[in-house]
TORFIBA-620531 format. One record per residue (C-alpha): residue in one letter; residue number from 1; x, y, z. Coordinates in Angstrom, 3 decimals, always signed. Each point is the difference from the previous one (the first is absolute). Example, Ala and Ser with C-alpha at 12.3 -4.5 7.8 and 13.67 -1.06 7.14 Angstrom:
<rs>
<r r="A" k="1" c1="+12.300" c2="-4.500" c3="+7.800"/>
<r r="S" k="2" c1="+1.370" c2="+3.440" c3="-0.660"/>
</rs>
This chain:
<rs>
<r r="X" k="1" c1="+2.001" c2="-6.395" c3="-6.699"/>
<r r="X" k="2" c1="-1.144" c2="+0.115" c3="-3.958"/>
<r r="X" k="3" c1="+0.421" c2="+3.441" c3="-1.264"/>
<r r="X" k="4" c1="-3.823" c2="+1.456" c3="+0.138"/>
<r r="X" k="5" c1="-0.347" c2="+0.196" c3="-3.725"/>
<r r="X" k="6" c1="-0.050" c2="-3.657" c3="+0.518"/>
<r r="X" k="7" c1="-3.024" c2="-0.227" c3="+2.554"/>
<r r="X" k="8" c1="-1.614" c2="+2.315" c3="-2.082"/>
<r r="X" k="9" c1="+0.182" c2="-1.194" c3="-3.410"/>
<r r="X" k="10" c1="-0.468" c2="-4.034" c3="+1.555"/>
<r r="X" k="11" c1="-3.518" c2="+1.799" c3="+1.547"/>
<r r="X" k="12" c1="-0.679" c2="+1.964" c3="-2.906"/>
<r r="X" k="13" c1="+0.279" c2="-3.188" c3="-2.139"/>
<r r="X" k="14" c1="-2.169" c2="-2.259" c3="+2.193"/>
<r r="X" k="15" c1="-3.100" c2="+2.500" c3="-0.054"/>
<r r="X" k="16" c1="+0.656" c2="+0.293" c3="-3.852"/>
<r r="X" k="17" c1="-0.486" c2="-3.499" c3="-0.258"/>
<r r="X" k="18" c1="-2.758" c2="-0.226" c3="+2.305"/>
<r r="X" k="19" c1="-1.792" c2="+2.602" c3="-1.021"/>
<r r="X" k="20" c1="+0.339" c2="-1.477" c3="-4.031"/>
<r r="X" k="21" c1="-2.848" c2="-2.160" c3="+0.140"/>
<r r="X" k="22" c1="-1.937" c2="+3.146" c3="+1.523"/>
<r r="X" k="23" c1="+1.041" c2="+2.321" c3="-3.060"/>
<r r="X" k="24" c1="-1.153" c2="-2.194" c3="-2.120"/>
<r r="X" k="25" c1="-3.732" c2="-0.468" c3="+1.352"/>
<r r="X" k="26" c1="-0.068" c2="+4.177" c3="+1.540"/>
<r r="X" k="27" c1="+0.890" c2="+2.977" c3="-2.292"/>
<r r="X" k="28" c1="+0.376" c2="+1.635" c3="+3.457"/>
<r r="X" k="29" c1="+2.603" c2="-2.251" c3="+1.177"/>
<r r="X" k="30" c1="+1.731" c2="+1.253" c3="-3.594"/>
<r r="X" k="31" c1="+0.181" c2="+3.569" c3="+0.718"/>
<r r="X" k="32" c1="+1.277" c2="-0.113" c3="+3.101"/>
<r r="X" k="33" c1="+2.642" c2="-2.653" c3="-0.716"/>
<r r="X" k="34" c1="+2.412" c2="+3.364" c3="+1.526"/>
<r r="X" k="35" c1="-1.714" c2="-0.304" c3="+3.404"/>
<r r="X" k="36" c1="+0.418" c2="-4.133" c3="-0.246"/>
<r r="X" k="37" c1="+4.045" c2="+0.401" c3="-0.578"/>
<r r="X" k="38" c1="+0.068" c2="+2.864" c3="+3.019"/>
<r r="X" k="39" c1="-2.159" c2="-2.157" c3="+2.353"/>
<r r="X" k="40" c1="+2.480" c2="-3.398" c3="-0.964"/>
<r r="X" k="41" c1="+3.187" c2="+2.043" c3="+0.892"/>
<r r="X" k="42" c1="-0.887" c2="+1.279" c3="+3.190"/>
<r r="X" k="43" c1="-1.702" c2="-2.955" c3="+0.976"/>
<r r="X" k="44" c1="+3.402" c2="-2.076" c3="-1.029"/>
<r r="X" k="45" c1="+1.748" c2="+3.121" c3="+2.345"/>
<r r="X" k="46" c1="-2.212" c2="-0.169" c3="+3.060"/>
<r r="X" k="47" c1="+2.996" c2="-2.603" c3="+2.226"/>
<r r="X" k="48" c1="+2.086" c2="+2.716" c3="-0.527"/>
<r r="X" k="49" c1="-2.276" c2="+3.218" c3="+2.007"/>
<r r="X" k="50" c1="+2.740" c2="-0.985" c3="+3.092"/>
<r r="X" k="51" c1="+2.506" c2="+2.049" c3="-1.982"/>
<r r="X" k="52" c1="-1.997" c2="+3.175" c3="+0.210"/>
<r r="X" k="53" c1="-2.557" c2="-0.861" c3="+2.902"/>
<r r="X" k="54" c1="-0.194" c2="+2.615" c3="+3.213"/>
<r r="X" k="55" c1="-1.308" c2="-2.623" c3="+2.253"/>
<r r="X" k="56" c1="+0.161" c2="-3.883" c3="+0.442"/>
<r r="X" k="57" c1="+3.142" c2="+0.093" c3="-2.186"/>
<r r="X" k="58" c1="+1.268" c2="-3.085" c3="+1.817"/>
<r r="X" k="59" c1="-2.655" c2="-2.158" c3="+0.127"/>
<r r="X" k="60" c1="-1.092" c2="+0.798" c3="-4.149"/>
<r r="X" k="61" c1="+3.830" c2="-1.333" c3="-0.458"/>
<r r="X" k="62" c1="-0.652" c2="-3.150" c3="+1.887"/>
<r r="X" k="63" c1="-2.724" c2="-0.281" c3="-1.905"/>
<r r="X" k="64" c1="+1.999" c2="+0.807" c3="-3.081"/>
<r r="X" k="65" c1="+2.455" c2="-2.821" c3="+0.348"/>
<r r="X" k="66" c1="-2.672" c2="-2.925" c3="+0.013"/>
<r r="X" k="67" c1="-1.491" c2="-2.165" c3="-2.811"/>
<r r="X" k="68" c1="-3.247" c2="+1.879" c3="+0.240"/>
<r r="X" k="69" c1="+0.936" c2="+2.816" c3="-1.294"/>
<r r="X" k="70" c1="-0.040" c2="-2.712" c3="-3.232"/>
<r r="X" k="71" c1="-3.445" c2="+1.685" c3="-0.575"/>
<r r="X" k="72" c1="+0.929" c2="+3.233" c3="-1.127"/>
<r r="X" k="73" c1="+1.729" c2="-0.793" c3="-3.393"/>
<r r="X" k="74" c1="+2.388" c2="-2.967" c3="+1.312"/>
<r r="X" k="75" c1="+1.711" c2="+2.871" c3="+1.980"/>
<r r="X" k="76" c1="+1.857" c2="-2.535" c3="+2.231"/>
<r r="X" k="77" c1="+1.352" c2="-2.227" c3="-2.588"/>
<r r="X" k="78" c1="+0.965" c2="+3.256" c3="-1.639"/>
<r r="X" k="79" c1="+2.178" c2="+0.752" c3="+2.899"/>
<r r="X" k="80" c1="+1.531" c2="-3.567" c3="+0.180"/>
<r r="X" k="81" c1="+4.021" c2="-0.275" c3="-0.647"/>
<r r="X" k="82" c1="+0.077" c2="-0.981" c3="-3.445"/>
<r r="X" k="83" c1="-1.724" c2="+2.709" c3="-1.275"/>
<r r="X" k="84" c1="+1.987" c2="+3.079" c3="+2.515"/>
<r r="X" k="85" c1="+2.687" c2="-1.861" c3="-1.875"/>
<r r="X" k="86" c1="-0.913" c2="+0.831" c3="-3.723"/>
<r r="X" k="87" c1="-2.126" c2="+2.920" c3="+0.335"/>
<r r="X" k="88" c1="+0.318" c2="+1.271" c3="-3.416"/>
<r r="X" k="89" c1="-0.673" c2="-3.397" c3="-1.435"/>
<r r="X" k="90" c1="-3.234" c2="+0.388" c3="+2.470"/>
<r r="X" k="91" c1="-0.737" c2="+3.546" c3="-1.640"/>
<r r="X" k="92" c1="+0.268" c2="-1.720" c3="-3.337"/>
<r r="X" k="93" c1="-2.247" c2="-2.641" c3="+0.542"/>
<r r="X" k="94" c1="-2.631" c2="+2.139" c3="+1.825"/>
<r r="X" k="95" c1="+0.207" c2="+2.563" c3="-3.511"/>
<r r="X" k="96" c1="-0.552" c2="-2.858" c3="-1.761"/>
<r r="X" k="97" c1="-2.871" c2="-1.466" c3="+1.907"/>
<r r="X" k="98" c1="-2.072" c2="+3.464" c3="-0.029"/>
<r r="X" k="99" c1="+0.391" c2="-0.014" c3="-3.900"/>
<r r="X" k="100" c1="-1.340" c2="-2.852" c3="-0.102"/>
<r r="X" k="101" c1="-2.558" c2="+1.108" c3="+2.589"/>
<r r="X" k="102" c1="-1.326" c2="+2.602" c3="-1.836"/>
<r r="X" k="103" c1="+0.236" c2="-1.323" c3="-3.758"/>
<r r="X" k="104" c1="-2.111" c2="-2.361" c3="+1.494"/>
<r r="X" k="105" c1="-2.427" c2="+2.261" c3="+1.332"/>
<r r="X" k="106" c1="-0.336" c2="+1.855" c3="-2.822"/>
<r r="X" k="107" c1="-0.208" c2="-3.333" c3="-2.166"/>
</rs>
């Protein structure tokens, strides 16, 4: 498994850069670029409730180990040997992405 600051700042990114095109057309979309970073994050954390969960805990991680899970924030392929094996080169590269993410945004 990535570290979490991983899923979050890889979801955090994505709705950054999604939501770019939006900023740019609603001042709405603007002010509340806060709420578009917190809504990314958790969404890019959401595989991961099976850690915490009270109920179904087995079946959310069988559902946690499969490709689908692709949809929140490329959780899986976050999870994937190569980057367990350099997680602080995964940090790194997630940092770097949200920078970009958000000079973008606020471009």
């Amino acid at each position: 498994m990535a570290f979490a600051i991983v899923h979050f700042l890889v979801g955090a990114s994505l709705f950054l850069l999604l939501g770019a095109p939006l900023a740019l057309r609603f001042e709405r979309v603007r002010d509340s670029a806060l709420l578009v970073v917190t809504a990314g994050g958790i969404w890019g954390l959401v595989p991961d409730v099976h850690h915490f969960s009270p109920v179904l805990s087995e079946q959310l991680h069988t559902i946690h180990n499969t490709p689908f899970v692709n949809l929140f924030a490329f959780h899986y392929m976050l999870d994937l040997d190569p980057v367990r094996e350099r997680q602080r080169f995964a940090i790194l590269v997630a940092l770097v992405l949200f920078c970009l993410a958000v000079a973008i945004f606020t471009a």
